[in-house]
N, C-alpha and C positions, 0 to 999 in steps of 0.2 A: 566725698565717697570715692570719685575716681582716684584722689589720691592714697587712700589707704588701698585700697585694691591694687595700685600698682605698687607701693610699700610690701605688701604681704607674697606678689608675685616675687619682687625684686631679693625680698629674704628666702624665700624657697630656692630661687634660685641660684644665691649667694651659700646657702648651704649644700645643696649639690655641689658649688664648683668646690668649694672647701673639701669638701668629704672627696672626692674623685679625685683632688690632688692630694691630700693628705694618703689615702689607701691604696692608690694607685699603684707603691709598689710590692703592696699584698696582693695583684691579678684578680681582684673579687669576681665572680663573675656578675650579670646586672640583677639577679634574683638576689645576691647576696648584696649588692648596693642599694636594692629598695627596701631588703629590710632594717639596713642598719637607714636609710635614711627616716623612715616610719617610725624608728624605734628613737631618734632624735627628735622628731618632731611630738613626738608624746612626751618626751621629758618636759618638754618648755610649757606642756597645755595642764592645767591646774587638773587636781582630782576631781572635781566639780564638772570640769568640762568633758573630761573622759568621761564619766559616769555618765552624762547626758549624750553622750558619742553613741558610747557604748548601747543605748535602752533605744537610739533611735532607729541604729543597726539591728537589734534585736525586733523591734516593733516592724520593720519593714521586711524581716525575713517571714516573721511571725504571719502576715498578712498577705504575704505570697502563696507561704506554704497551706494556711487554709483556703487562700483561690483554687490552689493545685489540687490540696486533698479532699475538700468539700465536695458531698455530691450535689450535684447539677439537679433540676426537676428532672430532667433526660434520665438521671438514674436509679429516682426515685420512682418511677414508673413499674420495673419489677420483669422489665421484657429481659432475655437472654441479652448475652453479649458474645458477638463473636468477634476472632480477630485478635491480634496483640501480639503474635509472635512473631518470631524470626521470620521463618517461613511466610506464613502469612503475608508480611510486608515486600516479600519475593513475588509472591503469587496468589492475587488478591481474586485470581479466577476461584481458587479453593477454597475463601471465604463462601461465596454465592455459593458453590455448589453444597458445599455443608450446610448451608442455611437453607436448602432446598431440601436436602435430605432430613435434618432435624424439623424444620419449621415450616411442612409443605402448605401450612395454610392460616400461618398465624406471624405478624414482623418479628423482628428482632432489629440489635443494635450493632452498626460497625459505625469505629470509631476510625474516620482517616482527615489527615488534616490538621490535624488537633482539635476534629468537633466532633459529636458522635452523628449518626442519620441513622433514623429509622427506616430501615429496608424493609416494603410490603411485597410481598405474594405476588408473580407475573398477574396469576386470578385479578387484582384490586386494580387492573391498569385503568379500566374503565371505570369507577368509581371515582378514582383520585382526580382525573381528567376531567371530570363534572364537575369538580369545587371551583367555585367563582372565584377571582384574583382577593378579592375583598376579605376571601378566606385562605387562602393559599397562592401566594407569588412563586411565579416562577424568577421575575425580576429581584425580588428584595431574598430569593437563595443565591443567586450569583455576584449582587451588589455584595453579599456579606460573605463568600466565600473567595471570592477574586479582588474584595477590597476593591469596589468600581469607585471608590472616591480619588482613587490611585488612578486605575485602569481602564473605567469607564464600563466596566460589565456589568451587564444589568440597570443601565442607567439611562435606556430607552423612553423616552417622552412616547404617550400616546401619538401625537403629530407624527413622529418618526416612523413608528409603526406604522400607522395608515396610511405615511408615504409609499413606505416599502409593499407593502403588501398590495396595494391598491393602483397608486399612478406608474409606480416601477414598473408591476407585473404588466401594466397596462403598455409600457413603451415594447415590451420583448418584441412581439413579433416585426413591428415595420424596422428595428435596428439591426435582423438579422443577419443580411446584408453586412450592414458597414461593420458589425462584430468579427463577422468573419475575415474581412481589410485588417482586424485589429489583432486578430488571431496570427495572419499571417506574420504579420511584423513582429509581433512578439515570439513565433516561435523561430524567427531568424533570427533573434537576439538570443534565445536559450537555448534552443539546440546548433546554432551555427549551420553550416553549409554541408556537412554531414556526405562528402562526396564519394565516400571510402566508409567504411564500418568505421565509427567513433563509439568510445564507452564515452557513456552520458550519466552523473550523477544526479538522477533520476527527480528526486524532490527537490533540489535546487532548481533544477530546471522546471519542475512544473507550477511549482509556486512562482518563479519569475511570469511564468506565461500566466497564470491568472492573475497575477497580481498587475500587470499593463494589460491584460486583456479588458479588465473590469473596471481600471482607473482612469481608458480612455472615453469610457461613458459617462463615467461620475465628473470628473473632473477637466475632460477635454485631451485630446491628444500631445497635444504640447506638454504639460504637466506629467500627464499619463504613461507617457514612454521617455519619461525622462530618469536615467538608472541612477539618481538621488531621490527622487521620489519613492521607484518602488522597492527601493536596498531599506528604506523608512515604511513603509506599508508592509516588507515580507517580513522584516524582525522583529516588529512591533510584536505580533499575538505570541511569540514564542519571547520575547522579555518577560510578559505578562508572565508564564508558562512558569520559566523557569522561578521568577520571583515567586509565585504560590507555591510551587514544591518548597522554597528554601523558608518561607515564613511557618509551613506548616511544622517542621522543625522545632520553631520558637514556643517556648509554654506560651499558653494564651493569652494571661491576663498582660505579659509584656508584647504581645504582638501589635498592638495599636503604636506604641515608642517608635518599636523598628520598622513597621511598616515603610514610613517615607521613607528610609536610605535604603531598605531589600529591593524596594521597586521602583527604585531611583534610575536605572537604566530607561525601563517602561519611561518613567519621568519625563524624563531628556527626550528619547524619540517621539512623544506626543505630543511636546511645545516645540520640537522641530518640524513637524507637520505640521502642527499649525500656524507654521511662521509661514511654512513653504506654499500653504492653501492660500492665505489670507488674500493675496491678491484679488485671485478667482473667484473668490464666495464675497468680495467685497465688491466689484464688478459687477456680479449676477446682481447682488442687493440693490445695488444703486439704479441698476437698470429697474427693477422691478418695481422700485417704489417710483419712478419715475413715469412709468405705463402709467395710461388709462386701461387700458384693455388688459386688465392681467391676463384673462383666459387663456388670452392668446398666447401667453410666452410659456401657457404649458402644452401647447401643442409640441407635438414629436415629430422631429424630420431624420430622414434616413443618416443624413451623417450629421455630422456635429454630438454633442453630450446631450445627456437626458436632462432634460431640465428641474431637474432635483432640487436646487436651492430655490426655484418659485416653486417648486409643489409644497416646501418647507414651508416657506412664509404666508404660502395660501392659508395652511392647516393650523397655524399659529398665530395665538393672539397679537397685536401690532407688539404690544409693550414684551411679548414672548421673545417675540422674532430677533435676538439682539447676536451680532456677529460670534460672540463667545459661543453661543448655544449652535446656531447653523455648524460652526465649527468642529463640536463635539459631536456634532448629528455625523456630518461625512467622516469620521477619522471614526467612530463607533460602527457605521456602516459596512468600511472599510477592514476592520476587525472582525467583524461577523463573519464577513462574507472570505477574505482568504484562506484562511487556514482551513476551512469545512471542505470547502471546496478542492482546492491543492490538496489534501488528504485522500478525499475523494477519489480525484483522478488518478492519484501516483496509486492506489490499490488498486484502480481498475485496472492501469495500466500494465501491472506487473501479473495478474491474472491474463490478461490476452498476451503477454510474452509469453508464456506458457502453452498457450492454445492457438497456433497458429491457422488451422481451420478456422475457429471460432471470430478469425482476425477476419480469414475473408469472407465469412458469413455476412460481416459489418459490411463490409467493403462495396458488396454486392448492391446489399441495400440500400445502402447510399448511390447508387450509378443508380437504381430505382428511382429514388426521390429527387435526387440534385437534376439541376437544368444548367447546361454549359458552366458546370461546377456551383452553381450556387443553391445554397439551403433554400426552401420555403420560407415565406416569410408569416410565421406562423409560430406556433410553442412546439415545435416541432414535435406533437405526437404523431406524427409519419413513422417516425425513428423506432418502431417499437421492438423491434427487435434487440437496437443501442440501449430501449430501458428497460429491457429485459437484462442484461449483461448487465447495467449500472444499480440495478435492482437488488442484484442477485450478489453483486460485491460489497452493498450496504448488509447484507443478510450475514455476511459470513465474514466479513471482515468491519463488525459496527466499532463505530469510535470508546466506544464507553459498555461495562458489564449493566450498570446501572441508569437508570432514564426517570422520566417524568419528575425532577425535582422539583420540590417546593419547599417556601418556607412559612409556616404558620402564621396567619396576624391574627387567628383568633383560636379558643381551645374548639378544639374538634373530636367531635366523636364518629369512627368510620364504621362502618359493619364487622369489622374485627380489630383487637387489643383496645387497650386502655383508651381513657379519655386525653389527647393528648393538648400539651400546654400550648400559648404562643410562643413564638420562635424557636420551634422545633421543626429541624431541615427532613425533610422526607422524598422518600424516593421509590424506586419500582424496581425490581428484579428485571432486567429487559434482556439477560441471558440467556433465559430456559423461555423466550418468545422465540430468539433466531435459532435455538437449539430444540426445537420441539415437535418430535415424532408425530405429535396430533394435528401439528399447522402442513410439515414440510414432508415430504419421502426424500428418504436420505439427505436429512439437514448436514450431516459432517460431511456429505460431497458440493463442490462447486457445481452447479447446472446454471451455465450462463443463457439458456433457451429457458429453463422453468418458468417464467412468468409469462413468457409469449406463448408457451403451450395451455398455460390456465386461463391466457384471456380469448384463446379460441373457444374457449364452452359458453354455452346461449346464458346470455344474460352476466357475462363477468368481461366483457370486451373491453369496458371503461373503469378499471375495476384492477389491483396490483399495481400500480404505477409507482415509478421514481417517486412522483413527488405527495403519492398518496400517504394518508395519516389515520391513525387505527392502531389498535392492540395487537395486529399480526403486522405494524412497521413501527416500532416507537423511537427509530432514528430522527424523528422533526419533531417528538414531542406530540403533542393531539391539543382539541379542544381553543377554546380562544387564546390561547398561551402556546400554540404552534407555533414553529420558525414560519415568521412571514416571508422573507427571501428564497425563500424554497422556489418557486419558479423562475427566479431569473437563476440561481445558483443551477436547475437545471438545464435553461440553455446554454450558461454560459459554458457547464461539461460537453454536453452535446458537441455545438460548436468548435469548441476545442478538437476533442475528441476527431471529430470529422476533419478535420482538418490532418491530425496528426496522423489520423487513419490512411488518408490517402495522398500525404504527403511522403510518408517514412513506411520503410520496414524496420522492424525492431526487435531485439530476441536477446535473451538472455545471452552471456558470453560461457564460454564452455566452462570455464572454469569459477564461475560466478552459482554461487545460489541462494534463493529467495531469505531472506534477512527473517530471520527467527522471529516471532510477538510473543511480547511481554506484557503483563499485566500490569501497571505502575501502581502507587498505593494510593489512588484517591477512585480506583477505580475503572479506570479510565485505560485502553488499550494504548500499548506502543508497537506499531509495526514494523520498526527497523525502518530509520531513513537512510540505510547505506546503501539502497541498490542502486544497480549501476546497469543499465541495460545497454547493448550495442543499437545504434543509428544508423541509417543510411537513406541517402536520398531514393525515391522510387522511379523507374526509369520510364515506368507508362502507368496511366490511371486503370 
């Protein structure tokens, strides 16, 4: 076999060099040399073999084009479709709001990605947020929309979850402290020495700082400030990024082919983290399973890393526990947690460039709470004036028009439209929540004090918070299928934040202005990462 396979290479190749020197001095160009070679290679192939050439070429276009033109159960449902045009695919804000204005209390269909989701009524948040996983993943929507066999999204083990949400939240307060050591160091890596007014490009720099601010918990400091590690932690969620913009591209029934090489980047930087982890999480392992006393190795000491890999292996069965899976746990973690978070910040922070009062309002409060400059060791709701301002820039600057995703594993029937099938992705109108006259007074203004003014009324003190979840916040999602990182991702801005607060002055440059947002087509908000805001060191606290 290998010899006729080389045979057949060796004659194709024998008639290219023929044909190239023989025509050679006709200049063909190479569209005119692949036809006449094509048109050689059919002479030599019998009528029989053409004719079967020909019917298999036919059969696999033929089976294309019914994947393409066939409708789906999604279209046999009979709901409107909005979406498809030009426009539209410019500014996907004027999808929702037309679906608001046609269909103010019944879904309809936007097709982005190349899947369709049925968009439900702000009204159904609380409905949809009720459906148990068993009938609706939020997990197995982003496993099949981000391709987590690729990228890992959506591919969260219960154990992970209850890491995070549970022993994680449980280290915040006694690390605040060494967080803030960790802060420091990272923001002398990303903003420099700043001694003079410097322009800072603004998301580079803040995604550097959370990304070693947050890697030297996980992971340990050595690791964690090391600018191979987090140049692999920042570009990682934005490979992913770009690779689903480019597959959604692809007709679908070929997007499974091309998957591995679209997100072949993604690829490479997740087996190079995990080359660069392995040390560390095989270390934790060995120590672990060597303890008698596990308990003990999940206690939490002010410095040193959170003990993550034994909170792992606690929650996981022995035969679970195996290096591949711990591995996929922190570099999944890892991915969660940066990009939300750097988004986060970099909009906050280009709001209080703006609001220079508003800056020393922070400022103040914090000489309130801080003791010989250090945070409480605590979840720092002291700060609540800080989660007011961070509140109030998830409200007006949210990641996404659209929220509460799911994906169907069984048919469902909701209090409004059809009966709908399994694996059908659905989602929530969460526009006209940050936009809504009935929640907010004057939602199209900034009020970086609005929530601090609502939680002075009797009985709402504990009540609005950054990290609260509900139909008037559905930036975290709700329900048992909320972001569980949601309190460390809050101290970790905190923290930050306070740091940069009264380390730097910062202000837009005169001839600089705030970066335009766009709508992108899956949904999903862009805020312009070009800003560039001026630096400088602060000369007293």
């Amino acid at each position: 076999m290998a010899l006729i396979d080389f045979k057949l290479d060796f004659d194709i190749l024998e008639q290219i060099s023929i044909i190239r020197q023989t025509l050679a001095p006709l200049r063909l160009t190479r569209w005119q040399m692949f036809q006449l070679l094509v048109a050689s290679i059919f002479r030599d192939l019998s009528r029989s073999a053409i004719v079967l050439l020909g019917c298999g070429i036919l059969a696999i276009v033929y089976l294309a084009w019914r994947t393409w033109m066939s409708p789906s159960e999604i279209d046999r449902l009979g709901l409107p479709v909005l979406g498809g045009s030009r426009q539209h695919r410019r500014d996907f804000k004027q999808i929702v709001e037309e679906g608001k204005m046609k269909y103010p209390d019944s879904p309809y269909i936007v097709k982005t990605q190349g899947v369709p989701y049925v968009v439900f009524p702000s009204s159904m948040f609380d409905e949809i947020k009720r459906l148990p996983e068993h009938i609706a993943s939020a997990q197995d929507f982003f496993m099949k929309t981000y391709f987590g066999q690729y990228t890992l999204a959506g591919s969260e083990s219960p154990a992970l979850l209850k890491t995070i949400s549970v022993d994680l939240a449980r280290s915040i307060p006694i690390k605040v402290v060494s967080r803030q050591e960790d802060a420091r160091v990272a923001a002398n890596v990303a903003f420099g020495e700043c001694t003079g007014w410097e322009e800072i490009d603004l998301f580079s720099a803040v995604t550097k700082m959370i990304a070693m601010t947050n890697a030297c918990s996980f992971v340990g400091r050595e690791l964690g400030r090391n600018d191979h590690w987090v140049k692999l932690v920042s570009k990682f969620p934005f490979q992913v990024m770009v690779g689903t913009f480019m597959i959604s591209a692809v007709p679908h029934f070929a997007q499974p082919l091309l998957a591995s090489l679209i997100y072949l980047p993604a690829i490479v930087t997740k087996w190079r983290m995990r080359w660069a982890l392995s040390p560390v999480v095989k270390q934790d392992m060995q120590v672990f399973r060597c303890t008698d006393n596990k308990k003990a190795l999940l206690n939490v000491s002010e410095d040193g890393k959170v003990p993550f890999t034994a909170a792992l292996m606690t929650r996981y069965r022995p035969e679970e526990a195996t290096l591949s899976q711990i591995l996929d746990d922190y570099i999944t973690a890892s991915f969660e947690s940066t990009p939300s978070s750097a988004g986060a910040l970099y909009l906050i922070l280009m709001e209080l460039a703006s609001r220079p009062e508003l800056v020393e309002t922070l400022r103040q409060e914090l000489r309130e709470v801080m003791v010989d400059g250090k945070l409480p060791k605590t979840h720092l709701a002291e700060l609540r004036k800080m989660d007011s301002v961070m509140r109030e820039s998830a409200r007006a600057n949210p990641f996404s028009l659209l929220g509460l995703y799911r994906l169907l594993r069984a048919p469902t029937q909701l209090s409004i439209g059809p009966k709908l099938p399994p694996g059908t992705l659905i989602c929530v109108d969460v526009h006209h929540i940050h936009t809504s006259e009935q929640l907010w007074d004057k939602p199209e203004q900034f009020d970086g004090l609005r929530y601090h003014e609502i939680r002075k009324q009797p009985g709402m003190e504990n009540k609005y918070q950054f990290v609260s979840t509900g139909a008037d916040s559905p930036g975290w999602g709700d329900g048992t299928m909320a972001c569980p990182g949601r309190m460390f991702a809050n101290s970790t801005i905190k923290v930050i934040l306070a740091h940069l607060l009264m380390t730097y002055d910062f202000k837009w440059a005169d001839d600089q202005k705030r970066p335009v947002k766009t709508s992108l087509p899956n949904g999903s908000w862009n805020p312009g990462m070009g800003a560039k805001l001026l630096f400088k060191l602060r000369e007293s606290i």
